[in-house]
SEGU-336660 format. One record per residue (C-alpha): residue number from 1; residue in three letters; y, x, z. Coordinates in steps of 0.02 Angstrom, whole numbers. Each point is the difference from the previous one (the first is absolute). Example, Ala and Ser with C-alpha at 12.3 -4.5 7.8 and 13.67 -1.06 7.14 Angstrom:
residues 2
+-----+------+--------+--------+--------+
! pos ! code !      Y !      X !      Z !
+-----+------+--------+--------+--------+
!   1 !  Ala !   -225 !    615 !    390 !
!   2 !  Ser !    172 !     69 !    -33 !
+-----+------+--------+--------+--------+
//
This chain:
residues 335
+-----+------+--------+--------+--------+
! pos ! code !      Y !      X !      Z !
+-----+------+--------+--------+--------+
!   1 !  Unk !  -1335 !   1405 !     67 !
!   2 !  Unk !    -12 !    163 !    106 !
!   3 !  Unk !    -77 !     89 !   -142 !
!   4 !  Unk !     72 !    -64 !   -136 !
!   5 !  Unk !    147 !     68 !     77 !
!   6 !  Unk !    -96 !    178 !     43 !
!   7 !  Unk !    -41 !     -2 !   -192 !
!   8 !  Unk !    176 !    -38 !    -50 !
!   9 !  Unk !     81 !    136 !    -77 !
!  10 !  Unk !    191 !     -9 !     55 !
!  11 !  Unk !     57 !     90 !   -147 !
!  12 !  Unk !    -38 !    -92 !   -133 !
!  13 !  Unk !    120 !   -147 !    105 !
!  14 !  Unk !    142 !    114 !    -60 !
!  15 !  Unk !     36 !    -69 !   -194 !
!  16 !  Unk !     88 !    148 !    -88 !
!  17 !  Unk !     45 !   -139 !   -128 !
!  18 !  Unk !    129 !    -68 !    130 !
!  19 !  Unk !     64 !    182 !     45 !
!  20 !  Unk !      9 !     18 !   -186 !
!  21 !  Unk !    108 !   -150 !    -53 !
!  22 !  Unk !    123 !     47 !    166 !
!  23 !  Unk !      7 !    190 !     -5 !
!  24 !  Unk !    161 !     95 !    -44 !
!  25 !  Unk !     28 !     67 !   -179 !
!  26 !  Unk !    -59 !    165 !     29 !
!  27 !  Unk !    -85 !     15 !    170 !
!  28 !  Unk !   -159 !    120 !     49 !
!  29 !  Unk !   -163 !    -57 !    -32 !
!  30 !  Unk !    -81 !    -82 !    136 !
!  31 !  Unk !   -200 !     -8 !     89 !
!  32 !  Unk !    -83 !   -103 !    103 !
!  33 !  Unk !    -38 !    112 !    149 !
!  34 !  Unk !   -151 !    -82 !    137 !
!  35 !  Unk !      0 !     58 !    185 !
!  36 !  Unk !    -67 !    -55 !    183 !
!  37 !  Unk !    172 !    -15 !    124 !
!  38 !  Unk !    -50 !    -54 !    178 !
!  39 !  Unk !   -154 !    -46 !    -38 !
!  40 !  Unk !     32 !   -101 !   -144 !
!  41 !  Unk !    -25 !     24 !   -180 !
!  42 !  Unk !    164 !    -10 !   -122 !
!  43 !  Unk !     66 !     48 !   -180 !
!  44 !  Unk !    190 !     58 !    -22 !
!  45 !  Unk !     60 !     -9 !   -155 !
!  46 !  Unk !    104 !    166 !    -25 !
!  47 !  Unk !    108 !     96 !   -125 !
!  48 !  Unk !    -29 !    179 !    -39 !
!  49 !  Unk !     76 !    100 !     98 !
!  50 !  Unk !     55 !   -105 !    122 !
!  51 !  Unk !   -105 !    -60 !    161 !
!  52 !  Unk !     82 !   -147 !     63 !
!  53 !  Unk !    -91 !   -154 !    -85 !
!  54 !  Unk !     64 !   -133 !   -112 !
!  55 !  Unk !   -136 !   -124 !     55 !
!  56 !  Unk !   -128 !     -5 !    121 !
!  57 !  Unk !   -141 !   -103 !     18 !
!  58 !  Unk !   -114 !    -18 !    138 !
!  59 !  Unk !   -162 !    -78 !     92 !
!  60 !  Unk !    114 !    -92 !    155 !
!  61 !  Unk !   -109 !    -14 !    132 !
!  62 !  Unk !    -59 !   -147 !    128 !
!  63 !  Unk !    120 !     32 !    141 !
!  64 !  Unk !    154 !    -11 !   -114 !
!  65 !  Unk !    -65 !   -195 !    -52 !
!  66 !  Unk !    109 !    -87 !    118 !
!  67 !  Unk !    127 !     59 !    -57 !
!  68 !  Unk !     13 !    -31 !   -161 !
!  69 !  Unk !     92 !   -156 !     -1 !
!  70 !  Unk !    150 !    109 !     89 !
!  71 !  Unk !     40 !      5 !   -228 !
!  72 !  Unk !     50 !   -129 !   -114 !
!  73 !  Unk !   -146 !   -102 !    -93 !
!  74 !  Unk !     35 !     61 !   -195 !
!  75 !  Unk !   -108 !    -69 !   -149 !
!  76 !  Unk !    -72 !    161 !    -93 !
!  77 !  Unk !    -35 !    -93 !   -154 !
!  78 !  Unk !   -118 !   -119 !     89 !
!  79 !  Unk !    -59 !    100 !    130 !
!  80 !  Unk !     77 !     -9 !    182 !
!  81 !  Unk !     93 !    149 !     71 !
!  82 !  Unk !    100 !     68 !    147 !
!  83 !  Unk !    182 !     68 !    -23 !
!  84 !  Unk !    106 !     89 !    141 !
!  85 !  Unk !    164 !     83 !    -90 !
!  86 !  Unk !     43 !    154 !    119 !
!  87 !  Unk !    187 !     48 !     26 !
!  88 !  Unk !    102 !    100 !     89 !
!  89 !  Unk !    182 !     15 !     43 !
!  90 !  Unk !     24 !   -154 !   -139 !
!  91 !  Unk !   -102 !     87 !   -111 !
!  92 !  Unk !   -170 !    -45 !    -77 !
!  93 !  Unk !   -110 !    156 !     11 !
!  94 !  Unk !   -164 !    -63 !    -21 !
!  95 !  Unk !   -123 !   -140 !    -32 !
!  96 !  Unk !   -187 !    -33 !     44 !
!  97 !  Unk !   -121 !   -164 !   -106 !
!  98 !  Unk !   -145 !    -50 !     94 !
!  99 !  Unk !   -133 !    -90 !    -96 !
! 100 !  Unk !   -136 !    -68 !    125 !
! 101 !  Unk !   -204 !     10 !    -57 !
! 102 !  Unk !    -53 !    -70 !    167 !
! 103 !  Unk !     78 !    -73 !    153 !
! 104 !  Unk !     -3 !    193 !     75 !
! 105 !  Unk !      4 !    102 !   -135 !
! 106 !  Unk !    143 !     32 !   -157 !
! 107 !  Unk !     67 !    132 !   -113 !
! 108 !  Unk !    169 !     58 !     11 !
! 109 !  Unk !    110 !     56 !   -133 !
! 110 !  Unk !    161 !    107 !     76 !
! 111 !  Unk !    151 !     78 !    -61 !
! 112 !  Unk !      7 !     79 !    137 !
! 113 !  Unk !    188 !     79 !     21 !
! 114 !  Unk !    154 !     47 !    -93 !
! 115 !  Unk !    154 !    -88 !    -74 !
! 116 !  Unk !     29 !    -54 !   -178 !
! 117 !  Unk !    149 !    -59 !    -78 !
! 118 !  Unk !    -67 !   -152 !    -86 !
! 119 !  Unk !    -73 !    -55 !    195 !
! 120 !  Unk !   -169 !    -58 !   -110 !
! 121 !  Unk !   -130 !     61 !    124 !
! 122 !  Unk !    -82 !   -164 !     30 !
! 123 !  Unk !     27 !    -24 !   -186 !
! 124 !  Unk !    -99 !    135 !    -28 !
! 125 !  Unk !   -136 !    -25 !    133 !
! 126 !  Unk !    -34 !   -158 !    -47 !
! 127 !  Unk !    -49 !     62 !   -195 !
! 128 !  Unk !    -98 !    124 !     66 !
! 129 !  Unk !    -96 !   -102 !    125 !
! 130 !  Unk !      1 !   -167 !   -141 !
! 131 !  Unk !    -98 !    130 !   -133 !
! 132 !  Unk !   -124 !     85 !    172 !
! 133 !  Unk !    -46 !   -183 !     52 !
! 134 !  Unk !    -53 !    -51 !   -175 !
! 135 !  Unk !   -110 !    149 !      8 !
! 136 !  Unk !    -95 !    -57 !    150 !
! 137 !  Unk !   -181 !    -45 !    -13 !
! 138 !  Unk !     -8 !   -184 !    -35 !
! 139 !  Unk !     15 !   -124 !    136 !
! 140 !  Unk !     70 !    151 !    127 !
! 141 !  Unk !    187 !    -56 !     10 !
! 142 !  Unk !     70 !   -156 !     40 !
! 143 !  Unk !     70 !   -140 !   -108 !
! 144 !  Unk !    211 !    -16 !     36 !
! 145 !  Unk !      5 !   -148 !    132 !
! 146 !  Unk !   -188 !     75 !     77 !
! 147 !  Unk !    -67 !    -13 !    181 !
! 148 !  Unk !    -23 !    189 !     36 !
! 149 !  Unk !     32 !    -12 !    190 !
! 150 !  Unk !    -60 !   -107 !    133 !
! 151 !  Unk !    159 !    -70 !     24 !
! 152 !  Unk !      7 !   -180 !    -43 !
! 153 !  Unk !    132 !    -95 !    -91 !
! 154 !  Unk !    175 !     48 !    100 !
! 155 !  Unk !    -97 !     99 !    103 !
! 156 !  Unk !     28 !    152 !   -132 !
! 157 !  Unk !    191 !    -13 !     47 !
! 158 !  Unk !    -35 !     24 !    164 !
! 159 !  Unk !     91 !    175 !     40 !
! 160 !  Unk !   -132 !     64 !    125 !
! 161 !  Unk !   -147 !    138 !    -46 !
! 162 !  Unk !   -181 !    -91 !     25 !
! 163 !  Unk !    -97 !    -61 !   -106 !
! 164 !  Unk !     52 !   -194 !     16 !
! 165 !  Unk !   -157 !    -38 !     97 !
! 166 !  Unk !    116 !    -84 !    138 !
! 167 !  Unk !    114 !   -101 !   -101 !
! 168 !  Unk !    -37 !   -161 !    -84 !
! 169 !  Unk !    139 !   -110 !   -113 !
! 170 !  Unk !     67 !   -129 !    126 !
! 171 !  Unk !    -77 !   -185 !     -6 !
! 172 !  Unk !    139 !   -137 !      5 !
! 173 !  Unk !    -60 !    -75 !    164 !
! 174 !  Unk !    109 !   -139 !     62 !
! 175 !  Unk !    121 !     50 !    164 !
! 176 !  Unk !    -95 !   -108 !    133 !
! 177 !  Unk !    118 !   -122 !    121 !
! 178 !  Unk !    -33 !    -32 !    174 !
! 179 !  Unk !    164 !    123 !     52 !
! 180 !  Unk !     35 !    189 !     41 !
! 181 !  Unk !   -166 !     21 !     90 !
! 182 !  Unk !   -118 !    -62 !   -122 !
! 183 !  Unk !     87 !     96 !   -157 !
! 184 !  Unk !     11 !    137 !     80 !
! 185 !  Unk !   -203 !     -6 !     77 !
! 186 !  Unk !    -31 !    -38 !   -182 !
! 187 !  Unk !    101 !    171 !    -57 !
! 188 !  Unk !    -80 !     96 !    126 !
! 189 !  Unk !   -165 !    -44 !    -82 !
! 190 !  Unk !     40 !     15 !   -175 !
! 191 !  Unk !    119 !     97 !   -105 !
! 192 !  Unk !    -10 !   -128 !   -125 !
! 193 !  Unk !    105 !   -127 !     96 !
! 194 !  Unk !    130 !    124 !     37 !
! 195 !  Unk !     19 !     42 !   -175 !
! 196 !  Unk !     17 !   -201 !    -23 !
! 197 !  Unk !    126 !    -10 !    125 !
! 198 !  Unk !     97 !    132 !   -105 !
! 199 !  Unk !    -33 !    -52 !   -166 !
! 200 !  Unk !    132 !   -113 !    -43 !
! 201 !  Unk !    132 !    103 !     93 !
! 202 !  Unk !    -51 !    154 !    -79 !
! 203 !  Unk !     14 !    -45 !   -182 !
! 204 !  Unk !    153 !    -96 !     28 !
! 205 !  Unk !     96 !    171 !     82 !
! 206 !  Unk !    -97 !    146 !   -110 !
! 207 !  Unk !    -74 !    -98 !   -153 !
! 208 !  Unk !   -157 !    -52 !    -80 !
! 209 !  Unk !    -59 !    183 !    -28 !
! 210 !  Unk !    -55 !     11 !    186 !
! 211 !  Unk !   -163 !    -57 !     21 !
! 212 !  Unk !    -95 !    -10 !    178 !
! 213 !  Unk !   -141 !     78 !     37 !
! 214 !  Unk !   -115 !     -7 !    163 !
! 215 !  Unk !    -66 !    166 !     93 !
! 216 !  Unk !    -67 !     -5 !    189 !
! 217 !  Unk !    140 !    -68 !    113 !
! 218 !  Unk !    147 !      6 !   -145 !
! 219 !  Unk !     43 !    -88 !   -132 !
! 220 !  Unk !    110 !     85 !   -153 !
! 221 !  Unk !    113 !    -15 !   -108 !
! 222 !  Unk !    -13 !    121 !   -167 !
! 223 !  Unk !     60 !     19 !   -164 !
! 224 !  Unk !    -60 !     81 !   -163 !
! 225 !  Unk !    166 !    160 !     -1 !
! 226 !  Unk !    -24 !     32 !    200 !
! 227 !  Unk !    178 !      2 !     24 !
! 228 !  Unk !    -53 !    -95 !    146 !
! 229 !  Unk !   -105 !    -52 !    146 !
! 230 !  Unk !     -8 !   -138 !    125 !
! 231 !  Unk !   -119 !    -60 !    130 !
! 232 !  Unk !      8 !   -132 !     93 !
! 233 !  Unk !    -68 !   -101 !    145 !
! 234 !  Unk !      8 !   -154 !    103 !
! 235 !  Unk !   -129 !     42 !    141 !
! 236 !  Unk !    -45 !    -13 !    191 !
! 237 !  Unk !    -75 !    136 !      5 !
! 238 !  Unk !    118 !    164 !     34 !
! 239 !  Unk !    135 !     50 !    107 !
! 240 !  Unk !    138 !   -124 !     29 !
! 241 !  Unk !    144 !     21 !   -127 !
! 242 !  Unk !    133 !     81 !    120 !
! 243 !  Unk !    -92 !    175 !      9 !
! 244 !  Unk !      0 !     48 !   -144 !
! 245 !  Unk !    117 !    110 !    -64 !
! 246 !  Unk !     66 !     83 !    150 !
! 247 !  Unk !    -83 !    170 !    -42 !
! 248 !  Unk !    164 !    105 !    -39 !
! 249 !  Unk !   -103 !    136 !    -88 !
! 250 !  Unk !    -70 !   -129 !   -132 !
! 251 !  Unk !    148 !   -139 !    -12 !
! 252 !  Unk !    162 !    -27 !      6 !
! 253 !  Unk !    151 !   -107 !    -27 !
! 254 !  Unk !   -113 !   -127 !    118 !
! 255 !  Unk !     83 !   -198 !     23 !
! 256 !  Unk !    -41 !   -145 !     71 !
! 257 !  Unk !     64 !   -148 !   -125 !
! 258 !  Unk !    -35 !   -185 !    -31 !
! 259 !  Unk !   -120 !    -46 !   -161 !
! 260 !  Unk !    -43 !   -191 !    -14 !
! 261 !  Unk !     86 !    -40 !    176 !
! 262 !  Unk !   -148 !    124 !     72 !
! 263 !  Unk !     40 !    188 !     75 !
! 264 !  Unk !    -52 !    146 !   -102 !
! 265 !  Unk !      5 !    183 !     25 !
! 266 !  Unk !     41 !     95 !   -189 !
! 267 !  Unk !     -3 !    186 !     -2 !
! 268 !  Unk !    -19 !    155 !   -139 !
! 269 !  Unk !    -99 !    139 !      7 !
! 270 !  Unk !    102 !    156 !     28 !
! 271 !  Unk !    -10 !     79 !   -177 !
! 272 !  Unk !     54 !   -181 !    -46 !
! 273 !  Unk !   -147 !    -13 !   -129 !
! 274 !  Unk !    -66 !   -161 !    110 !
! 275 !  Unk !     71 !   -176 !     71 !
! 276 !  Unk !    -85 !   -112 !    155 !
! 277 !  Unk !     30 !   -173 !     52 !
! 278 !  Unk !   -102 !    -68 !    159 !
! 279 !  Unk !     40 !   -175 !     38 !
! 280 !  Unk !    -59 !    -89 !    147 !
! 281 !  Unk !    -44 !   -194 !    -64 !
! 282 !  Unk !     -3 !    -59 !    187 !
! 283 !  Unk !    188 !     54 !     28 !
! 284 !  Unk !    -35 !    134 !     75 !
! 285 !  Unk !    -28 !    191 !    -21 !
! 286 !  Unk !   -109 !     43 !    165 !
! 287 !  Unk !   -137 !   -137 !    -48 !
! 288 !  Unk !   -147 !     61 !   -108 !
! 289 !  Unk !      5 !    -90 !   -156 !
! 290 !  Unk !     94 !     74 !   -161 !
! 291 !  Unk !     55 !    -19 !   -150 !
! 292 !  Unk !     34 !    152 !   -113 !
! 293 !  Unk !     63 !     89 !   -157 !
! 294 !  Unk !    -18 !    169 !    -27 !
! 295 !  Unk !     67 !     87 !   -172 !
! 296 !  Unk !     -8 !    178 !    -54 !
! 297 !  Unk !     75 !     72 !   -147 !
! 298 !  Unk !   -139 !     94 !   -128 !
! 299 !  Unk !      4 !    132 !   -130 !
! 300 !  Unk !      9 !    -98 !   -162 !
! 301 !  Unk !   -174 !     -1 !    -74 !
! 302 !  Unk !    -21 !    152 !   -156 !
! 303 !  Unk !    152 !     88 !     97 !
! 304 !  Unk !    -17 !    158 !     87 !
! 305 !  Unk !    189 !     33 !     37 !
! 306 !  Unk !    -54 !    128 !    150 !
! 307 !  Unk !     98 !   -132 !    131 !
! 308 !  Unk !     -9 !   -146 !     84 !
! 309 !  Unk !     75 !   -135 !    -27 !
! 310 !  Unk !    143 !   -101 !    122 !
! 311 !  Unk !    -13 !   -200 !     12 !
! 312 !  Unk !    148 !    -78 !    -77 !
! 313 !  Unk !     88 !    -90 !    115 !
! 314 !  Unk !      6 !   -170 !    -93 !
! 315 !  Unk !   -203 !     17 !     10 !
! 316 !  Unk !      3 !     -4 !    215 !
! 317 !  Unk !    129 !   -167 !     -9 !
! 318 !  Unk !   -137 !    -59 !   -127 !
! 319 !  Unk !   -136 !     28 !    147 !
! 320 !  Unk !    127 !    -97 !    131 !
! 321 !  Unk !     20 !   -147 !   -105 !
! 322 !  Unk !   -195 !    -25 !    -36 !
! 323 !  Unk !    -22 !     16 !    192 !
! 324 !  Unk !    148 !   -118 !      0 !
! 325 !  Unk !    -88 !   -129 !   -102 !
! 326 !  Unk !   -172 !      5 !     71 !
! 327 !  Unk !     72 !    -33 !    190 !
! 328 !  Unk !     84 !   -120 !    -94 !
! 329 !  Unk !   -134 !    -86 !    -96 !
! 330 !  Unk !   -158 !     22 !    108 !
! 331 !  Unk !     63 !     22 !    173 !
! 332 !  Unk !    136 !    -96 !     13 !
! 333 !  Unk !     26 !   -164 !    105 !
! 334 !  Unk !   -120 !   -119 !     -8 !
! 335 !  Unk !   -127 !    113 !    -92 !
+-----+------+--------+--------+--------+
//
């Protein structure tokens, strides 16, 4: 794969048929101009007389691989792309396909900056980078729907830059009985029977688009825009639940409230981007032994708006009332 892409000639990715049937009535000729930039080759595609490209295409390399699914999966006529739409101060000024040949490796197709008034960037990308990919050696892209990343199943809406070696899809386990001590000893040893304990609660409160997902000591919570993120836990292993949150450099608007006749401690993070709940499920908050929720509002996936984002209120009373419910359902009496 290495040197088929060596041997690729980036230029020929850039169809002049597409510039063609999109060009202005009247506008300069154009070439097809190739060039090393940091290291790495890339073609511009420019207008005489003027410098600043139209398109860009170029060899993306390894490190930039976990991030890739930061964009939007798009369907370039079969073959599976990346798209991140760039704006700034509400406008769209640029836009960026990905198309994958390996897990580590990808071409990228950029218009890289400027306003238009028809706001088609991405339209425009994705033509170009639709007619490059169908120029690609045989067998070097990926089909739309493709594994081109470690990441497993939900794991590839995890919002978090590795390679997915450390996340697996949940398993539905079943919630063991026996009381707080033996769920929580069961937690403690697998992430899969926190997400279980959180399963039902989840969907019910944030939908069916959330799926869990198990990484060392966590279990999560993601969904295919990455509006959001939750983890979760019902553990013995950790702090107990009243500490946290008492950092005023990191948190505030700190409480102490009553979820599922159990204390709790709920706090935001200061930029108010993020929303905690610790319970206790022994009744109290100075005994190891928790039972969290942690959400953070994301940048929306194929959006680079140049901000982040702040976590709607209605989503943290979302994250009491599925603490609420598993207090309720799994630690409550006689459980």
């Amino acid at each position: 794969m290495d040197s088929a892409l060596a041997a690729l000639d980036l230029c020929a990715l850039i169809d002049l048929g597409v510039y063609d049937r999109r060009k202005a009535a009247g506008a300069a000729p154009v070439t097809r101009q190739a060039r090393v930039f940091d290291g790495r080759r890339e073609c511009d595609l420019v207008r005489a007389g003027n410098p600043i490209p139209l398109i860009t295409v170029r060899d993306e390399p390894p490190e930039g691989a976990p991030l890739r699914n930061d964009g939007a999966v798009v369907d370039l006529s079969g073959v599976k792309g990346y798209q991140v739409e760039r704006h700034e101060q509400g406008r769209i000024v640029g836009c960026s396909v990905l198309v994958p040949v390996s897990f580590v490796r990808a071409v990228r197709f950029e218009l890289a900056y400027g306003t238009r008034e028809d706001n088609a960037h991405c339209e425009i990308v994705r033509d170009f980078a639709a007619a490059g990919a169908r120029s690609l050696p045989k067998g070097l892209a990926y089909p739309a729907g493709g594994q081109d990343s470690g990441r497993v199943g939900a794991c590839a809406n995890m919002v978090v830059n590795t390679d997915g070696n450390d996340c697996d899809p949940a398993v539905d386990l079943e919630v063991p009985a026996g009381g707080a001590d033996v769920l929580l000893g069961a937690g403690a040893r697998d992430p899969n029977i926190e997400c279980a304990v959180f399963r039902r609660a989840v969907e019910t409160a944030f939908g069916s688009a959330f799926e869990p997902v198990a990484t060392p000591g966590a279990c999560w919570f993601v969904e295919p825009q990455h509006r959001l993120q939750i983890e979760v836990g019902a553990t013995a292993l950790g702090d107990h639940p009243g500490i946290f949150g008492s950092d005023p450099n990191l948190w505030t608007d700190r409480r102490i409230i009553t979820l599922g006749q159990k204390p709790a401690v709920v706090f935001r993070s200061l930029r108010g981007d993020e929303f905690s709940v610790y319970a206790s499920p022994y009744g109290n908050l100075d005994v190891r032994g928790q039972v969290r929720l942690r959400i953070r509002a994301e940048p929306e996936r194929g959006l680079d708006v140049g901000a982040l984002p702040i976590l709607p209120a209605e989503a943290a009373l979302k994250a009491e009332a599925v603490v609420s419910s598993v207090l309720e359902r799994h630690f409550g009496p006689g459980r």
